[in-house]
TIRO-2110 file (N, C-alpha, C; in Angstrom, 1 decimal):
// TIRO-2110
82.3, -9.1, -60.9, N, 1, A
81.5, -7.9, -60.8, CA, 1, A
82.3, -6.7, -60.5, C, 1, A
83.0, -7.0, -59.3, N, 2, A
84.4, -5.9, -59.3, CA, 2, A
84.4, -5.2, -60.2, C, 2, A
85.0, -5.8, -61.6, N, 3, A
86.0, -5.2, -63.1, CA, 3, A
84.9, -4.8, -63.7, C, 3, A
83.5, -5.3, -63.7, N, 4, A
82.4, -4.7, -64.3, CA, 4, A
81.6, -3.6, -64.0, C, 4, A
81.8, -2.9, -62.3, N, 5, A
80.7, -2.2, -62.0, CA, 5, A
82.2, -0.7, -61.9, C, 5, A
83.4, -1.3, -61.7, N, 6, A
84.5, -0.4, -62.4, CA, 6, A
84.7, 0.5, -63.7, C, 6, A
84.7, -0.4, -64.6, N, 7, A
84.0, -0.3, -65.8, CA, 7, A
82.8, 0.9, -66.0, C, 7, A
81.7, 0.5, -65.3, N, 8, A
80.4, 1.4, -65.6, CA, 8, A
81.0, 2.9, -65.1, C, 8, A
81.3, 2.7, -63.5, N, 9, A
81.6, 3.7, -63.3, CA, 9, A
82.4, 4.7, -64.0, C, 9, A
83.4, 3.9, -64.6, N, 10, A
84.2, 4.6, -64.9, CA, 10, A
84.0, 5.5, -66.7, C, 10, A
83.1, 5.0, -67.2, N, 11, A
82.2, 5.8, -68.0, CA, 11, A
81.9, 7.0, -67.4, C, 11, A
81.9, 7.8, -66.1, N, 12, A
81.5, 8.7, -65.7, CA, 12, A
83.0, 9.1, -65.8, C, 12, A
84.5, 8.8, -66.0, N, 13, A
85.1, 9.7, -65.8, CA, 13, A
85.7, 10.2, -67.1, C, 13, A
86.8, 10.7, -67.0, N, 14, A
87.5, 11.8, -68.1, CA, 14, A
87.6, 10.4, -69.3, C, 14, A
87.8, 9.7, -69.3, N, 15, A
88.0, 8.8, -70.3, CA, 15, A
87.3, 7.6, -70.0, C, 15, A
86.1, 7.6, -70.1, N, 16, A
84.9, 7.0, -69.8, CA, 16, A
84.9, 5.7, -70.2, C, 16, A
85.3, 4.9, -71.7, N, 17, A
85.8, 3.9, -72.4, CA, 17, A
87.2, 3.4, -71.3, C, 17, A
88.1, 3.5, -70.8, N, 18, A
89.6, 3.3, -70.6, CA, 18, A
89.3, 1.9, -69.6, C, 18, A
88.4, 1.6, -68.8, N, 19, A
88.8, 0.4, -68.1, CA, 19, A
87.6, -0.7, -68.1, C, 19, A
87.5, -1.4, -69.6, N, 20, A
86.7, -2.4, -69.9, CA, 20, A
87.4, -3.9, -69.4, C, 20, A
86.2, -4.7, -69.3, N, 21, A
86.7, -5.7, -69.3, CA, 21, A
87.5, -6.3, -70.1, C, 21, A
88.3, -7.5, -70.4, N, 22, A
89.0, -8.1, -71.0, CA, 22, A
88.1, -8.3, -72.1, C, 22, A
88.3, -8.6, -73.6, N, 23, A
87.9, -8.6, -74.7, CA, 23, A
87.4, -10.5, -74.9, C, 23, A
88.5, -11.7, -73.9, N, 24, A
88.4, -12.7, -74.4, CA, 24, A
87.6, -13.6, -73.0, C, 24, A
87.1, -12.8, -72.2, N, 25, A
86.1, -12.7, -71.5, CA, 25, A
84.9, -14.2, -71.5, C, 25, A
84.5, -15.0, -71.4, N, 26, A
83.7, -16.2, -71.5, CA, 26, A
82.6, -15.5, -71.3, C, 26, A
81.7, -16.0, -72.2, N, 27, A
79.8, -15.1, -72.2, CA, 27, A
79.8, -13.8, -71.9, C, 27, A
80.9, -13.1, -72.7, N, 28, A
80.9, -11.7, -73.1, CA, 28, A
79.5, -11.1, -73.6, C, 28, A
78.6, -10.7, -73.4, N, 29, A
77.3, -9.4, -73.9, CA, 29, A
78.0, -9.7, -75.6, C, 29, A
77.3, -9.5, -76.6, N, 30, A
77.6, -8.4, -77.6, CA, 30, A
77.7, -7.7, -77.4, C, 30, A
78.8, -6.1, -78.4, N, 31, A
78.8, -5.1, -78.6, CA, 31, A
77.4, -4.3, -78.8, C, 31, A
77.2, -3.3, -77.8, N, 32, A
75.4, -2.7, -78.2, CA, 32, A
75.8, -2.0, -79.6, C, 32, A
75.2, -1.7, -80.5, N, 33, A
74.9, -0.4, -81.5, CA, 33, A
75.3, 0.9, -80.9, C, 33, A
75.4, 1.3, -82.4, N, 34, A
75.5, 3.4, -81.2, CA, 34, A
74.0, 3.4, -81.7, C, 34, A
73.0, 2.9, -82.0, N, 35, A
71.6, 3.3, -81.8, CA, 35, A
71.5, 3.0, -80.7, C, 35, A
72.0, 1.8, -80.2, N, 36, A
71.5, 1.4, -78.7, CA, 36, A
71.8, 2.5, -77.4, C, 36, A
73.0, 2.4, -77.8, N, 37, A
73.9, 3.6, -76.9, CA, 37, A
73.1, 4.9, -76.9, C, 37, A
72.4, 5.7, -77.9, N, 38, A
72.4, 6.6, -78.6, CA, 38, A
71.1, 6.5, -77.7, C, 38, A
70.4, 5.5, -77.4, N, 39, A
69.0, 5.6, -76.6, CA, 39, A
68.7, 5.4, -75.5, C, 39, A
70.0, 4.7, -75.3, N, 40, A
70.1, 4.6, -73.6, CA, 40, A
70.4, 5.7, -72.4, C, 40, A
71.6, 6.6, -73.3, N, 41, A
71.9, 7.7, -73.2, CA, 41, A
70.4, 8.7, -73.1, C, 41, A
69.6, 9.1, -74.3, N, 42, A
68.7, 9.5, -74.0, CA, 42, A
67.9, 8.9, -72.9, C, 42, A
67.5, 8.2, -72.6, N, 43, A
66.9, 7.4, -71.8, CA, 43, A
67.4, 8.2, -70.5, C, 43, A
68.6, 8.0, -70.2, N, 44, A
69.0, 8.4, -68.6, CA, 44, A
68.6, 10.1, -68.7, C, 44, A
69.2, 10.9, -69.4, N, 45, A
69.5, 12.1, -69.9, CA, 45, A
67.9, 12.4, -69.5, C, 45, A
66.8, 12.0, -70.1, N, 46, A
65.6, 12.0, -69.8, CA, 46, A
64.8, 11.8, -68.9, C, 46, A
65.5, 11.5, -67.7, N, 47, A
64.9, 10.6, -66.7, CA, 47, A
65.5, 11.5, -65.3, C, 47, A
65.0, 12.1, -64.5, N, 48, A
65.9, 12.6, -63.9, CA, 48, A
66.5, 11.6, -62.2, C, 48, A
65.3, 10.5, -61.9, N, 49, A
65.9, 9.8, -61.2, CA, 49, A
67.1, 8.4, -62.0, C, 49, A
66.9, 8.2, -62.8, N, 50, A
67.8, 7.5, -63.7, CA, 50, A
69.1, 8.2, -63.7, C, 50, A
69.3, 9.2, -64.5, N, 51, A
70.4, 10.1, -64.0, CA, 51, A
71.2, 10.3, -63.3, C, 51, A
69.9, 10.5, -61.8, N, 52, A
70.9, 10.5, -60.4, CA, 52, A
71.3, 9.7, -60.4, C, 52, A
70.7, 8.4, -60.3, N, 53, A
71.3, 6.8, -60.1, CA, 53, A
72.7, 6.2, -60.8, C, 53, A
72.6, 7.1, -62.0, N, 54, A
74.1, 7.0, -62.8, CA, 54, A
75.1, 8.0, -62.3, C, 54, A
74.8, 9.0, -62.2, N, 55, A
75.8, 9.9, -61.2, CA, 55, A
76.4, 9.2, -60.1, C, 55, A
75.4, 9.0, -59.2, N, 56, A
76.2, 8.3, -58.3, CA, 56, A
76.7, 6.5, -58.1, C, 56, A
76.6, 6.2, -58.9, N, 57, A
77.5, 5.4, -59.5, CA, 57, A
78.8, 5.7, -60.1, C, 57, A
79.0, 6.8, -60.6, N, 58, A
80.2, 7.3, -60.8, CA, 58, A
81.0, 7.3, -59.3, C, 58, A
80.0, 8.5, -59.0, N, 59, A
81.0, 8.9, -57.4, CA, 59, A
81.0, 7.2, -56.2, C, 59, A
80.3, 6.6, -56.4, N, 60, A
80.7, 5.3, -55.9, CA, 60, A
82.6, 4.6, -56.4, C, 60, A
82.8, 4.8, -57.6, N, 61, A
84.1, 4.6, -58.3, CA, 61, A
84.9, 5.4, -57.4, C, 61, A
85.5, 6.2, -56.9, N, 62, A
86.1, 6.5, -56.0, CA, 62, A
86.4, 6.1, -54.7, C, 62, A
85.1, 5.8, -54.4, N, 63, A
85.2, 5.2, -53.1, CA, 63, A
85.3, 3.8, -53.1, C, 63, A
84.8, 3.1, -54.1, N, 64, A
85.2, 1.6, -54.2, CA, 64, A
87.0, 1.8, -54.5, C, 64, A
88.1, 2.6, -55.4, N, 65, A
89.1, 2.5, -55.2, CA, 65, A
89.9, 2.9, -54.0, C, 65, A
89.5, 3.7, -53.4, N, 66, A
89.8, 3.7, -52.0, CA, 66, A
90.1, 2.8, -50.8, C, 66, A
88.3, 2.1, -50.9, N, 67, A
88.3, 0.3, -50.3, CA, 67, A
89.2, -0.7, -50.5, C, 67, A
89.5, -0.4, -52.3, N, 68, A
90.3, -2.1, -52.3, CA, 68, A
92.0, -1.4, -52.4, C, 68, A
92.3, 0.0, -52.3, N, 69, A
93.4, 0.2, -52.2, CA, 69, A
93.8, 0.1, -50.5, C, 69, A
92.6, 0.0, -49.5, N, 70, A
93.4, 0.0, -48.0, CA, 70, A
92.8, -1.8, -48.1, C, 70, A
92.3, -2.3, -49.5, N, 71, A
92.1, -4.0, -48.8, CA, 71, A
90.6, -4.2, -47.7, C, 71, A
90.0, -2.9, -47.9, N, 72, A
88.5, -3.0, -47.1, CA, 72, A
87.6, -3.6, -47.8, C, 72, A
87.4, -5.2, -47.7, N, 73, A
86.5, -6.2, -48.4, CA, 73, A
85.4, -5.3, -48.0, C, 73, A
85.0, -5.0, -46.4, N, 74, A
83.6, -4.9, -45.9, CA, 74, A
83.0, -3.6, -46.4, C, 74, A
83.8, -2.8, -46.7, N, 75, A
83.6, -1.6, -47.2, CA, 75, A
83.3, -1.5, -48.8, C, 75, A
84.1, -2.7, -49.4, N, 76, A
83.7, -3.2, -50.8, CA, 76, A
82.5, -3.6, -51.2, C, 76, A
82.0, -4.8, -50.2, N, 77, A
80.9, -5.6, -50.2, CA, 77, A
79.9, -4.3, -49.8, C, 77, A
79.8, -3.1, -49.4, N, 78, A
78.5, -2.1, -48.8, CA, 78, A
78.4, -1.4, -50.2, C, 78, A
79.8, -1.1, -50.5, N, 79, A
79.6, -0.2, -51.8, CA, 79, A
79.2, -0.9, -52.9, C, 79, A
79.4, -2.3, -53.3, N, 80, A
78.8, -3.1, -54.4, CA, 80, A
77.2, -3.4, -53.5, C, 80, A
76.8, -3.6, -53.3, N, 81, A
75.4, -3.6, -52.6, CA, 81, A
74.7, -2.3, -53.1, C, 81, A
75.4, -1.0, -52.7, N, 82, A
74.5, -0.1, -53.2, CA, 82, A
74.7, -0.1, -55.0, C, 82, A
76.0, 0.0, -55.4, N, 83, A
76.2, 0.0, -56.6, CA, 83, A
74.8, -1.2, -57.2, C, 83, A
74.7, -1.9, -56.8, N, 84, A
73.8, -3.2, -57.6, CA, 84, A
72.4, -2.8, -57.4, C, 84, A
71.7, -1.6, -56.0, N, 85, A
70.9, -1.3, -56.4, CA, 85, A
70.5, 0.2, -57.1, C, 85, A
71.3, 0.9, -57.5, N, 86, A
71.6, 1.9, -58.3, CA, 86, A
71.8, 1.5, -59.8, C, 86, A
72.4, 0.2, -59.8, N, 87, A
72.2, -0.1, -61.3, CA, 87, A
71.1, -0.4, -61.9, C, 87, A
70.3, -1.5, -60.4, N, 88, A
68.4, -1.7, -60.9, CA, 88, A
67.7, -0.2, -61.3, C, 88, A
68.1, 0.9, -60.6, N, 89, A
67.5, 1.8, -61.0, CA, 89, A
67.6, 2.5, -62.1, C, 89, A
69.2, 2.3, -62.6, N, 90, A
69.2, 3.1, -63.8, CA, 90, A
68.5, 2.2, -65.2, C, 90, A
68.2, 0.8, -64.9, N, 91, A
67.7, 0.1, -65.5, CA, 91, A
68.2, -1.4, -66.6, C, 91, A
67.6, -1.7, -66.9, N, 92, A
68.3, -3.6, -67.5, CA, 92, A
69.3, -3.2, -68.7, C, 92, A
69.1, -2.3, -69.4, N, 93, A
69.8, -1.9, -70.5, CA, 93, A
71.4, -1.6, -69.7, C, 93, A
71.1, -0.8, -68.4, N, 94, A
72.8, -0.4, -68.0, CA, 94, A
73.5, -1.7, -68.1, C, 94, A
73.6, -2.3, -67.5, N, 95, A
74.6, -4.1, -66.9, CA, 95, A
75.1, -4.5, -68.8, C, 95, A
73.6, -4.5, -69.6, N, 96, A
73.8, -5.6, -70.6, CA, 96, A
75.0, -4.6, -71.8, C, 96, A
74.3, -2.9, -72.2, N, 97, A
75.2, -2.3, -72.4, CA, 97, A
76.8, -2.3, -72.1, C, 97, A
77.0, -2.1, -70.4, N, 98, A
78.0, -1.7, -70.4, CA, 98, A
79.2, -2.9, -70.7, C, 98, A
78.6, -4.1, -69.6, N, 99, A
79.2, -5.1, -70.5, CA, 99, A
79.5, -5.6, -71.8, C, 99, A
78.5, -5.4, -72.7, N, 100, A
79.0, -5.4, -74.2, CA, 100, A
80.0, -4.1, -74.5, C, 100, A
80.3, -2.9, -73.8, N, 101, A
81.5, -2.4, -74.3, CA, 101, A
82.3, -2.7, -74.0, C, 101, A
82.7, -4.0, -73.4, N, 102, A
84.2, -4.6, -73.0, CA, 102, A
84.4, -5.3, -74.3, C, 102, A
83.3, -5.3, -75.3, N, 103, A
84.1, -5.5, -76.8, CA, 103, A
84.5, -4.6, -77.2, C, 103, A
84.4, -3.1, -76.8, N, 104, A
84.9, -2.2, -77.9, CA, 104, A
86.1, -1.3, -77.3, C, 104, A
87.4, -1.2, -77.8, N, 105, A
88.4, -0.6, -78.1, CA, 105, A
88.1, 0.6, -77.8, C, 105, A
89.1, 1.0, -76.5, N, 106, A
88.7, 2.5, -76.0, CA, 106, A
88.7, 3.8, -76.9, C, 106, A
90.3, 3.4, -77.5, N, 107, A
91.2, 4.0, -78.5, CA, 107, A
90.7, 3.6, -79.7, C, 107, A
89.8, 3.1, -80.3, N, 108, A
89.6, 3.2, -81.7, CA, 108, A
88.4, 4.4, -82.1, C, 108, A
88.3, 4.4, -83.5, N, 109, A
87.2, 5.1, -83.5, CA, 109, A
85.9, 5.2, -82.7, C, 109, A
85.6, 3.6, -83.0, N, 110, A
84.2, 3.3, -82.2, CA, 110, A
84.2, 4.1, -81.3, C, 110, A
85.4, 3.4, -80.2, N, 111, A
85.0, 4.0, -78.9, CA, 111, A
85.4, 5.2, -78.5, C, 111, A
85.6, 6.0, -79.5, N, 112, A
85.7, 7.5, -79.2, CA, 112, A
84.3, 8.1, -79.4, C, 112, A
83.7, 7.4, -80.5, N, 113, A
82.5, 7.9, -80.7, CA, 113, A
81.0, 7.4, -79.3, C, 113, A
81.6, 6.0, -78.8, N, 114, A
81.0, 5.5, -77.7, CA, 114, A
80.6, 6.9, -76.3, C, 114, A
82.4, 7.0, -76.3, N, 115, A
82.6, 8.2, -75.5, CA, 115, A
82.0, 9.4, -75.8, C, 115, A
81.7, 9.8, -76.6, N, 116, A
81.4, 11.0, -76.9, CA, 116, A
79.8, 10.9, -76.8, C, 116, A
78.9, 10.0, -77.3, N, 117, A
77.6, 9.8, -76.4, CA, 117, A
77.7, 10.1, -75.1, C, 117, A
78.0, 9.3, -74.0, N, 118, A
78.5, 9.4, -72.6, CA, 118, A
78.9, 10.7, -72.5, C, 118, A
79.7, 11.6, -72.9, N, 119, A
80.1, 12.8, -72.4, CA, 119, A
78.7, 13.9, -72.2, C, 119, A
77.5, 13.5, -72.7, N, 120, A
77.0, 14.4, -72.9, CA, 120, A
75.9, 14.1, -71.2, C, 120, A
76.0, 13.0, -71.4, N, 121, A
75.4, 12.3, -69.6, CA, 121, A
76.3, 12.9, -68.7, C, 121, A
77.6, 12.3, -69.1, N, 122, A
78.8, 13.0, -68.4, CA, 122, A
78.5, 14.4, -67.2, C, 122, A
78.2, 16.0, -68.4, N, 123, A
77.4, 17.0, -68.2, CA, 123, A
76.5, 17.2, -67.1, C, 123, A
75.6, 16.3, -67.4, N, 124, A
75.1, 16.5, -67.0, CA, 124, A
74.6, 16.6, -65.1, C, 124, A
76.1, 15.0, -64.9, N, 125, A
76.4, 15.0, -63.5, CA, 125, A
76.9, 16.3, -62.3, C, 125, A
76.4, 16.3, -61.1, N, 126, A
76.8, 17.9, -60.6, CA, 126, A
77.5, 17.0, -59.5, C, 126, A
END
């Protein structure tokens, strides 16, 4: 979950795509669509408590690398707790999405184009 809710977060930062999971991963998600993406995105973008809940899940990413850079499990374990229920709020599509982008190549086209949906959520965070 660690590498996974890293991952989500890190969709909120400057290179949103850059720290997926491994590609050879066991019971890897599929790859979502950029329709899918394209709706989910609307979806949060639309929603203004959805939103928040993704926002701060970003700003969670900071402070989770803070934790495991001083080795604070207990401080890990509080911030994955809230991270898990911040993700129920952004909804079932976040988890299944974001894990299926650990199929896609940050640096390829795709996932520039992946990124460029996200940027516009991105924005929207204050």
């Amino acid at each position: 979950m660690n590498l996974k809710l890293a991952m989500a977060a890190t969709l909120l930062a400057v290179a949103p795509l850059g720290a997926f999971a491994q590609q050879d991963e066991p019971n890897q998600p599929p790859k979502p669509t950029m329709e899918e993406v394209q709706k989910f995105v609307q979806t949060i973008s639309g929603n203004k408590k959805k939103l928040q809940a993704y926002c701060e899940l970003g700003k969670l990413q900071e402070q989770m690398e803070k934790a495991e850079e001083k080795n604070d499990t207990k401080a890990l374990d509080d911030l994955f707790a809230k991270a898990d229920s911040l993700e129920r709020q952004v909804g079932p599509d976040y988890a299944r999405i974001v894990d299926g982008l650990g199929e896609v190549d940050p640096s390829s086209d795709e996932g520039k184009k992946f990124t460029a949906l996200f940027d516009a959520v991105h924005k929207q965070c204050k």
